[in-house]
Structures are given as structure tokens and as C-alpha cells.
N, C-alpha and C positions, 0 to 999 in steps of 0.2 A: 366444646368448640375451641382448635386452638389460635396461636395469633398466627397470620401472616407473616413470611417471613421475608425480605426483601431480595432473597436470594433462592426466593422459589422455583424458578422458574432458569436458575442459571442454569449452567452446563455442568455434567456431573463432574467430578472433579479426576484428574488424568491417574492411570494407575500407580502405585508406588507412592502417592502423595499421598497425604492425610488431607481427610477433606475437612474443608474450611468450616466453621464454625459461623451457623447461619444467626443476619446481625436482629440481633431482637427486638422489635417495633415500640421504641418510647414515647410512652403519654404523658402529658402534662395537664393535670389537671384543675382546674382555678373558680374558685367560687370561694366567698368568704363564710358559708355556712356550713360550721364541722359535721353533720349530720351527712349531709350530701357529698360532701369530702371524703366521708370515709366509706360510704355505701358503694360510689362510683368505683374506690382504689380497690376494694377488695371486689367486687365484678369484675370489674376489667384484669386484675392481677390474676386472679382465676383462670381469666383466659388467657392466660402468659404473656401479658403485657411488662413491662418494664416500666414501672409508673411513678412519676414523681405527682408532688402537691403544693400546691403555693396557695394562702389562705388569703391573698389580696394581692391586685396588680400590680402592684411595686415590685412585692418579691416575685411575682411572674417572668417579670421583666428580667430582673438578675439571672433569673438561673436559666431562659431565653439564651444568654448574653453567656451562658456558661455552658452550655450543656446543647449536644448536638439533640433536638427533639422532633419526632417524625409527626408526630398529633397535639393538635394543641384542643382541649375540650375547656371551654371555657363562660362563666357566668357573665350575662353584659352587664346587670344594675349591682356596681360593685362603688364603696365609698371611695371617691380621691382619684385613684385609676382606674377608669369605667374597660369593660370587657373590648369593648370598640378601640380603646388605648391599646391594652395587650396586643390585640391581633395585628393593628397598623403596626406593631413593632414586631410584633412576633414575624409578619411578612419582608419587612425591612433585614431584617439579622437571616430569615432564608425561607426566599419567595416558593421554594417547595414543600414547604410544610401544608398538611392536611389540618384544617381549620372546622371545629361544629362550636356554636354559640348556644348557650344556654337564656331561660331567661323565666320569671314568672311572671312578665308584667310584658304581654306581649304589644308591640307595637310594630306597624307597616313601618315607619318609615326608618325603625333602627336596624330593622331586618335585612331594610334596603343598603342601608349603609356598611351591614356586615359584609353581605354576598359584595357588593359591588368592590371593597374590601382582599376578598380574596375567599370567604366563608364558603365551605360546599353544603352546608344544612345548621338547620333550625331549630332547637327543640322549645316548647314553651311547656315548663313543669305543671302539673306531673306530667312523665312520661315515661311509656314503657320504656324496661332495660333492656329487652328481647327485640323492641325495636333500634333499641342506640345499639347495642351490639351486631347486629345485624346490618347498619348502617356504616360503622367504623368500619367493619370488614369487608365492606361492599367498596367504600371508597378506597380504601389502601388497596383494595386489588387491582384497583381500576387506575390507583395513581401508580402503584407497580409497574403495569404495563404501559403506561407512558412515559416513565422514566428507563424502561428496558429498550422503548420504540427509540428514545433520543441515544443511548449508548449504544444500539445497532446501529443508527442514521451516519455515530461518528465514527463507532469501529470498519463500517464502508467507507467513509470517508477516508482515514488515516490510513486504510489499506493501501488508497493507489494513490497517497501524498507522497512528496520526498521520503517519506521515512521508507518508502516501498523500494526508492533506486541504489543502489547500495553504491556510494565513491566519493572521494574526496580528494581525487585528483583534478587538476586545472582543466583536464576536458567534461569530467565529469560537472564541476561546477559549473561551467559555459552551458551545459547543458539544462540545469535547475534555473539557471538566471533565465536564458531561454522560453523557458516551460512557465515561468512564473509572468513572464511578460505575456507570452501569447494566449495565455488560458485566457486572459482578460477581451478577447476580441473573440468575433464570429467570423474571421477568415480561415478559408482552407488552406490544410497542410499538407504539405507531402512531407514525411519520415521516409531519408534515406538510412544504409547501414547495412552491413552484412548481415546472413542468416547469426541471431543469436544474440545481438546486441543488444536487445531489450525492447522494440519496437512498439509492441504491443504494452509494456510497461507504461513508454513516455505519452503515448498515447490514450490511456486511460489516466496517468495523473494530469495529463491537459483538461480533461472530461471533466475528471472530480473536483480541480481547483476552478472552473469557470462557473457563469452566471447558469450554466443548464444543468449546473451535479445533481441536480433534484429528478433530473428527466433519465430515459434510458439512454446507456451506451450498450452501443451492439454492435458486434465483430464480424465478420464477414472475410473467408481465406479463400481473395478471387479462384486461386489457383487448386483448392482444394473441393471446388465444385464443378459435376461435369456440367461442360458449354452450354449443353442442351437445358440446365438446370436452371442457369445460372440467371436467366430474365425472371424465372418464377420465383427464386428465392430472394431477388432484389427489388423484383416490383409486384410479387403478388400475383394471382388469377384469379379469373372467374371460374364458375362451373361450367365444363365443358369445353373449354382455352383447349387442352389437348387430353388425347387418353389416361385416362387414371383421376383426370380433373372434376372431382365429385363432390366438391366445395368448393366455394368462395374462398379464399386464401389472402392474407393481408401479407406481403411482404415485408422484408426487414427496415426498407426503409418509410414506411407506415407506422413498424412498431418502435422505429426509433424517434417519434415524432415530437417536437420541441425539443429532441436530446442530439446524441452525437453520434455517427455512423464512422465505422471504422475500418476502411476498405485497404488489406493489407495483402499482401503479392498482387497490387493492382498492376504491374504489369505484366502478368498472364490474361487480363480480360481481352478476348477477344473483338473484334474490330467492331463487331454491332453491337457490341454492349458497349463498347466505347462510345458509338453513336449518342445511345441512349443515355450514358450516365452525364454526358456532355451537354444533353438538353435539359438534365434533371438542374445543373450545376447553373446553366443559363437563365433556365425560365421560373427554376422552383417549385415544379408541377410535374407529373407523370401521369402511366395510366399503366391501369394491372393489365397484363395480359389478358387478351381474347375480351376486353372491356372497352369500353367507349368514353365512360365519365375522367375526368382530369382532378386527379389528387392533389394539392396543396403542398409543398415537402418543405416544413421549418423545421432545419436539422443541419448541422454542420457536419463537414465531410474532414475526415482525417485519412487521407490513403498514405502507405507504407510500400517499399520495395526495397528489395535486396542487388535488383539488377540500375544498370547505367542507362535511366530511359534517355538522355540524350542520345548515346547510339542506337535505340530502339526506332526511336524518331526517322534516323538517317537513314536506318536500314527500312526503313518505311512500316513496319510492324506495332509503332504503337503513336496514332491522331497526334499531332503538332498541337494543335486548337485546346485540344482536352490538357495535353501537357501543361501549358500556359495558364489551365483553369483552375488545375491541382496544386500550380508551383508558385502559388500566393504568398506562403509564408515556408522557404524551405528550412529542414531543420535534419542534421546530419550526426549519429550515433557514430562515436569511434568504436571499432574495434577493440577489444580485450590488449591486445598486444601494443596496444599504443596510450595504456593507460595502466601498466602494470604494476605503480605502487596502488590499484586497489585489487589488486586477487589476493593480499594476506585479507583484506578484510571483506571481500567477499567469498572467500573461502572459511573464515569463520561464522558468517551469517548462516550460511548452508550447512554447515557443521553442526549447528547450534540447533535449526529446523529437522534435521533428520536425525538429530541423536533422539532428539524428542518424540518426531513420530514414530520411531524404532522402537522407544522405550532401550536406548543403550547406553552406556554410560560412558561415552566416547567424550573426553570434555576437551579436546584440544590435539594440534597438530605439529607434529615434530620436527625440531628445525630440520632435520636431513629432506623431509617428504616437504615440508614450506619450500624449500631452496628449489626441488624438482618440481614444483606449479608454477614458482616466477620464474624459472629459466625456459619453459615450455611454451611453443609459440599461439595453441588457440583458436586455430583454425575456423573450432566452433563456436568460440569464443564463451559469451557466459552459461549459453544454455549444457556448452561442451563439461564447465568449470562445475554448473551444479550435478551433470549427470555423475563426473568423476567422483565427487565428496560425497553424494547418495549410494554409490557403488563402495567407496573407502568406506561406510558406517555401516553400510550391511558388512561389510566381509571382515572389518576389525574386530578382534577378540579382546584388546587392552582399551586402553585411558586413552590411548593418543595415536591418533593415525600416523602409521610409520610408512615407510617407502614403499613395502611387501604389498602393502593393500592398495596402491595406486595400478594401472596401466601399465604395461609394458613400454609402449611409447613415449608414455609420457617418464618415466623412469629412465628412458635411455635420450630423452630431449628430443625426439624424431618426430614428428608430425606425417601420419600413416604417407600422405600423398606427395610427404618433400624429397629430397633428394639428399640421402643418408651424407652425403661428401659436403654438400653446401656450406661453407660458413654459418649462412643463416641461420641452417636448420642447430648448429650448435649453441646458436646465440636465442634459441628458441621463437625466432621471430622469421615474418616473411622478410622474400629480399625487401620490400618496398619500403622494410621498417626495421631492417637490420642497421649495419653500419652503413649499408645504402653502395653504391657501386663507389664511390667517391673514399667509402668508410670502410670498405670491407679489408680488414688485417689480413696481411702476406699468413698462410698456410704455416710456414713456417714462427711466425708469434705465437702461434696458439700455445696456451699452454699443456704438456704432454703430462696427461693424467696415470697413475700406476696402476699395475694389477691391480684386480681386486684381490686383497688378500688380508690377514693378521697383517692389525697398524692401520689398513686404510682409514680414512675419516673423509665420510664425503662432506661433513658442514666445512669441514678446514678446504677440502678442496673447492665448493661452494666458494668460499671467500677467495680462494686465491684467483677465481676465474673473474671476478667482479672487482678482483685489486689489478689485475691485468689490462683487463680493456678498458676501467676508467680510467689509468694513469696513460695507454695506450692513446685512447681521445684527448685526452688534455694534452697530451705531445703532441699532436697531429693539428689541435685548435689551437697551437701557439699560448698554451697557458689561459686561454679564455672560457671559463667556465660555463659559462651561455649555450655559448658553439660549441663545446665539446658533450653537453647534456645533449643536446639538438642531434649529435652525431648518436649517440647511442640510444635517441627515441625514450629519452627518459625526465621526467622534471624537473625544474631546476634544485626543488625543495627536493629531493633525492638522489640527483647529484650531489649538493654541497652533503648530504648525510652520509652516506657512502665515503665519500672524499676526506671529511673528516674523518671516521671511522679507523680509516688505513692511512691516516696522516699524510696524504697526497698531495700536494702541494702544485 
């Protein structure tokens, strides 16, 4: 029989690595009669235990206090420090230790005192070894999988924590303070933001960090279900509701029940779903299709859009009433281009995910190809930034993604749909977020880049374009660094870095 290992059960280990070296289950075991001391260590060692021995509860305790130990087998009528001592302390120094008590002199009421204690079994001597073997190995499998059930419980967890949003720019931060404030409430949200901003991100770490992370979150892309679907997949039917309906049917927001629904391009839902999700939002009840009975619905609603439902409103295409119902707590995603000192570091997060699931050995990004993602406006902003660095890791053959392996567009700073002449589009941002109508530099400032040819260096010319328009805006702000960060859509902490860099004054 061999021992359990605490790493039975992990994931195999990734190719190219050496696998881990599974951790080997230490017993400790304490009775002060060397007979019994020796019989239990060479048993158990047998069965590839890792096994210490302590002849009396003092020295139990010490090497408790020393020694990380996964079982503790131990005698209770022991002189001076009784077994009932060890285990209170053995639980004290680390409450997940596997505990069996020994004893020859059995008694109800110490038995009582061990289990309630922390003891998961009892032997009173003699006892079979085939039964204590069999019993250690029973319980370590059983506290395996409860200690694998709590580091799944937190690796979901920490999936869709902050550690999942990748920025440490001042909007990105607005946006974690945001998130940490309203996870703590059961008000609806509407997440505006364009296609790609992360929507559906902020929206599940609101889920994970509130009082329901224990319940389900469930997604829902109003827009990606046809009309006719769209009542069956949000509230369910009966059998015989409509053709094909040949079950009962729980919809999503049944199955998201005590948890959080996440209704994202909710402004594609059409006007009778609008009816209906407005009553759900009102009353907190529904009813499945082609059914009668009134459903219960404890569940917080998070919808998302990419469009401007106040014009939607006006244009009369999407209920006023319902607007009002969704825009409880609004909460608005910037764009990629308006937060640009984080694409160096979210361009190495993605870097870092797909070298690995590649298996390539891509380990970093060259300043020439860095220089053509920050200059680049984004369009599609982060989901645009991970397709391109998934695409750079397949097609790179070296150490370092170089310029060759990006986009053509994004190589020549164009954004497919802009307009090749725009200032904007060379400053890799839209107008709205360029130097702005107020900002935009006379055609003539720009700086006139060479052939390409023997000598060029695009990071020198990188630099010179970013020593241009920041000394450009600080002339135009009157020397105020604020206003002229403000003019170029950048942060102040990047401004003054920048600024400094090229001694700008």
C-alpha cells in the first residue's frame, strides 16, 4: 500500500517542465512506550510515510512547533503532558492537521474530549494495524480533497479578483475602487464601454467580490440570441410553450438563483423582452413560458452595453422606465486609448499567457514593436491588444516579439477604418482623444520621418515623436503640466516621466 500523496490529484505538470516532486505525508507519532513506538514507525514507514517519534508530550510539542506535520497519531494516558495536551496544541500550531488518538484505558468521556478537540478516530489497544492503516489512508484522502475543494473555491475566486483586471492607470484605478465599493450592495448595474473594454471582466469581479460569490453568475449576450429565443432562454418553458418544447426548461435566470445575472448587449433586447425584464426588475417574480405558476427571482442583475442608451431612449427603441431600472449604480469602462500607460503591461500579461499556452519561448517584447502598440489607437481596444499578442506569439520564431510579427496597421499606426491623413490616426488615437480639435498640431509640426533604409532606427524615432508633441503641448498649456498632460490624453504620472526623460522643461 503506498502513502498518499498530497499532490495526487494535481494537474499534470506543463510540458518542458520537470515535474514536481510529490510532498510526502508526515507522521508524527507519540506514545511513551518504545515497543509501540517502534512497531507503528516501521508500519507506517513501509508504507512510505515520512515519520517522526516523540516518546512523551513535551517533546511532541517541540517538534509540532518545528516541523510542518500532516498526521499526528498519538497516545492519550501519557505522564505530565497527556495526549488531549498534544492534540489542543497540535491543532493550535495548524488547525489542518489529521489527528487519531491512541489509548489502552478507554474512556467515553476523553474520547469525547478528543473528537470534539479536533480527533477524526479512536483506537483503544490492541488494534488492528490493517485497520489503522486503512483508516489513515482513508482520512488523508478525504482531507485531500477538502483541502483541493478550498484551493479550487480560491483559485475561482482570485480568477475574477483585481488580479484578473490588468491597469494601473488613474482610470483603471477609479475603476477597482468602483468595483470594490459596489460589490458590497445588491443594486443594479449598468457597465457602459465600448466593444472590448473588459465588460464582462468587471462584471464577474463585482460577482466574485460580493456577499453571493458562493451562488452562480451566468452571462447572457442579449444580442447574440435570436428574438424568438430569447424569452425561453431567460425565463424558461414548459412542455409544449412552443414546437420543439418537449421539456420543462429552467431558464438562466432560475439558474442564476441567489447569484448574479449578467445581461450584456442589453440594448439589442427587444421591446417585449424589455417589457418583461422590467417586470422581473419590479416585482422579483416571473413566469416560464407557456406556464402559469410565478417564480421567485433573488438575483442581482448586471447589464452591459456598448451603445449610448440615452439616444436609444430618444429615438424611442429602447423603454425609458426600464432604463431608469438598470441605471442604479452606473459604472463606465474607458477605452484602451485613454489609458495608454497600461498596454506595456497589458501587453505583457498576454505575452506571458500565450507564450505558455504555445509552449514558445517568447519571453518579451521589443522596444521597436512596444513603441508600435503605444502609438496605435485601439479601436478594439483590449480584446483588439490580446488578439494581436496571440497572433505576435504564434508567428514569432525568436526571444522577443519584433515589429515583423505585428499587423500591418498597426505597424504603420492606421487603425483599418480611420482616415490614413488624420493627425489622429498618427497619434494612434481617435479624434475624440487625440490632441482634440483645440489640440490637433498644424500638419506642418509633425515631425518628417526618413526612408526606411541603412541607419533608420525606429525606437530613436519613437522618441523623437513623443519629444515633439510633449514639448508641443507644454507650449500650447503655457508651461502647465496638468493642461498639457490633459491635451495629449495622457496621465500626469506619464507626462512628468516622459518630460523628464527628454529634459523638457
Amino acid at each position: 500500500m503506498s502513502a498518499p500523496s498530497t499532490q495526487a490529484r494535481s494537474a499534470a505538470p506543463e510540458r518542458g517542465a520537470a515535474p514536481a516532486a510529490p510532498h510526502k505525508v508526515r507522521i508524527l507519532i507519540v506514545d511513551d512506550e518504545p515497543s509501540m513506538r517502534e512497531m507503528l514507525s516501521i508500519v507506517l514507514r513501509r508504507d512510505g510515510y515520512d515519520v517522526l517519534v516523540a516518546e512523551n508530550g513535551r517533546d511532541a510539542i517541540e517538534q509540532l512547533r518545528r516541523t510542518n506535520v500532516d498526521l499526528l497519531l498519538s497516545d492519550i494516558k501519557m505522564p505530565d503532558v497527556t495526549g488531549v495536551d498534544v492534540l489542543r496544541a497540535a491543532k493550535e500550531i495548524n488547525r489542518d492537521i489529521v489527528a487519531f488518538m491512541m489509548t489502552a484505558y478507554a474512556s467515553t468521556s476523553t474520547a469525547v474530549e478528543a473528537m470534539r478537540l479536533g480527533a477524526v478516530d479512536y483506537f483503544t489497544k490492541p488494534f488492528s494495524m490493517d485497520e489503522l492503516r486503512l483508516k489513515i489512508r482513508q482520512h488523508l484522502e478525504t482531507h485531500q480533497l477538502k483541502q483541493e475543494n478550498v484551493l479550487l473555491k480560491k483559485a475561482l475566486n482570485t480568477r475574477y479578483e483585481f488580479s484578473n483586471i490588468i491597469g494601473g492607470s488613474e482610470p483603471m484605478l477609479d475603476v477597482f475602487r468602483m468595483v470594490e465599493t459596489i460589490a458590497k450592495t445588491n443594486s443594479t448595474i449598468l457597465i457602459t464601454g465600448e466593444s472590448g473594454t473588459g465588460k464582462d471582466l468587471v462584471a464577474r469581479a463585482i460577482h466574485y467580490n460580493s456577499l453571493r460569490r458562493d451562488r452562480p453568475f451566468v452571462a447572457l449576450n442579449c444580442g447574440g440570441v435570436p428574438e424568438t429565443l430569447l424569452e425561453s432562454e431567460l425565463f424558461g418553458h414548459m412542455r409544449g410553450a412552443f414546437t420543439g418544447a418537449d421539456a420543462n426548461k429552467k431558464g438562466l435566470m432560475e439558474v442564476a438563483e441567489g447569484g448574479t445575472i449578467f445581461l450584456d448587449e442589453i440594448g439589442e433586447m427587444n421591446m417585449t423582452m424589455q417589457v418583461k425584464l422590467l417586470r422581473v426588475l419590479q416585482d422579483r417574480r416571473f413566469r416560464r413560458l407557456g406556464g402559469t405558476e410565478e417564480v421567485q427571482a433573488d438575483i442581482r442583475v448586471i447589464a452591459a452595453t456598448n451603445q449610448d442608451l440615452h439616444k436609444l431612449v430618444a429615438s424611442g427603441r429602447f423603454r425609458e422606465d426600464l432604463f431608469y431600472r438598470i441605471n442604479v449604480i452606473p459604472m463606465h469602462l474607458p477605452p484602451l486609448r485613454e489609458r495608454r500607460e497600461d498596454i506595456p503591461l497589458l501587453a505583457e500579461h498576454f505575452l506571458e499567457k500565450y507564450a505558455e499556452q504555445m509552449q514558445k519561448p517568447v519571453r518579451s517584447i521589443s522596444h521597436a514593436a512596444a513603441a508600435q502598440l503605444q502609438a496605435y489607437g485601439w479601436p478594439g481596444n483590449v480584446r483588439e491588444l490580446e488578439n494581436v499578442i496571440e497572433r505576435a506569439v504564434a508567428l514569432e520564431q525568436s526571444s522577443s516579439v519584433l515589429p515583423d510579427s505585428l499587423p500591418a496597421h498597426i505597424r504603420s499606426g492606421k487603425s483599418p477604418e480611420t482616415d490614413p491623413g488624420s493627425p489622429s490616426t498618427a497619434l494612434g488615437a481617435s479624434p475624440s482623444t487625440a490632441l482634440g480639435a483645440s489640440r490637433i498640431p498644424d500638419p506642418g509640426a509633425m515631425p518628417v520621418l526618413p526612408d526606411l533604409g541603412e541607419g533608420f532606427d525606429l525606437e530613436a524615432r519613437g522618441e523623437d515623436f513623443y519629444r515633439h508633441y510633449i514639448a508641443l503641448a507644454l507650449e500650447r498649456a503655457g508651461g502647465v503640466q496638468v493642461k498639457a498632460a490633459e491635451m495629449l490624453g495622457m496621465s500626469f504620472r506619464s507626462f512628468r516621466y516622459y518630460a523628464k526623460k527628454f529634459n523638457i522643461r
